[in-house]
N, C-alpha and C positions, 0 to 999 in steps of 0.2 A: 326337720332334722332326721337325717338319717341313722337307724341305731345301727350295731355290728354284732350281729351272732359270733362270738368266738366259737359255740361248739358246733360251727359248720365243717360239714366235712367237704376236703376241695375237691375238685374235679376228677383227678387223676390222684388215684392213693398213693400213699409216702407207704404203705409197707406194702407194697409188693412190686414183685422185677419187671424193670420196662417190656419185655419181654412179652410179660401175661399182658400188659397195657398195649402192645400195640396189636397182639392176637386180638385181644375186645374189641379196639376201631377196626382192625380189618373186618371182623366180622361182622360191626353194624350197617359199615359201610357196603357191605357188599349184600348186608339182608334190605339195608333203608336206601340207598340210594343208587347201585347199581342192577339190583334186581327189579323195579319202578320203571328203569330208564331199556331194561330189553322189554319187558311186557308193553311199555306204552308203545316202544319199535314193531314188535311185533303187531299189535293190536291196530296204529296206525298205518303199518307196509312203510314206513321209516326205518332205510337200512343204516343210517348215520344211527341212528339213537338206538338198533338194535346193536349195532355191532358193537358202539362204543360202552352199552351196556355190557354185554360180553366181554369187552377189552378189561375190564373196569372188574368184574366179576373174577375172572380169570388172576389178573393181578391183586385180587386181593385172597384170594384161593393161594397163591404164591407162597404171600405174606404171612396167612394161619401156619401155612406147611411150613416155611423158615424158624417162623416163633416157638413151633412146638418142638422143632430138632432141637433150636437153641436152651428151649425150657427143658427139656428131656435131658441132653448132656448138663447140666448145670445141676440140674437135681439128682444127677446121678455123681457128680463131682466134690456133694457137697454144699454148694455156692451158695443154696437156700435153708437152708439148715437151721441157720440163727442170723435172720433176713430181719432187719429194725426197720423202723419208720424215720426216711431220709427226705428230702430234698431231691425232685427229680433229676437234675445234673450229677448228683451225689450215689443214685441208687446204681445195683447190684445187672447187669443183664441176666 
């Protein structure tokens, strides 16, 4: 039988703006799996896997920089101020 920790915390936090959630995965993904995928390119002389490390690095470089304009205005609007613990469909950008 399996028990259930209710005071598990889930994955993705209910108090804070999707916004800071997807700056996080951009950043891990581009520290865990697209920075892995140019050095092993490089390492091997594999320009697919360098490049598409790059591709992959790059786009996720994007993604930080969108998140933080978006987080910036929004914390200058206000928007976060008095930020509750929702439902990720439900939360705040």
């Amino acid at each position: 039988m399996l028990l259930k920790n209710n005071n598990k915390k889930p994955f993705i936090p209910r108090d804070k703006p999707k916004a800071w959630v997807f700056f996080i995965i951009a950043v891990l993904v581009g520290l865990f799996i697209s920075s892995p995928l140019m050095i092993v390119g490089i390492k091997t002389e594999n320009n697919i896997l360098e490049m598409l490390g790059k591709f992959l690095f790059f786009a996720c470089s994007v993604v930080c920089a969108a998140m933080t304009a978006v987080g910036i205005i929004q914390n200058i609007r206000g928007k976060y101020d008095k930020i509750e613990e929702r439902d990720w469909n439900d939360q705040v950008w």
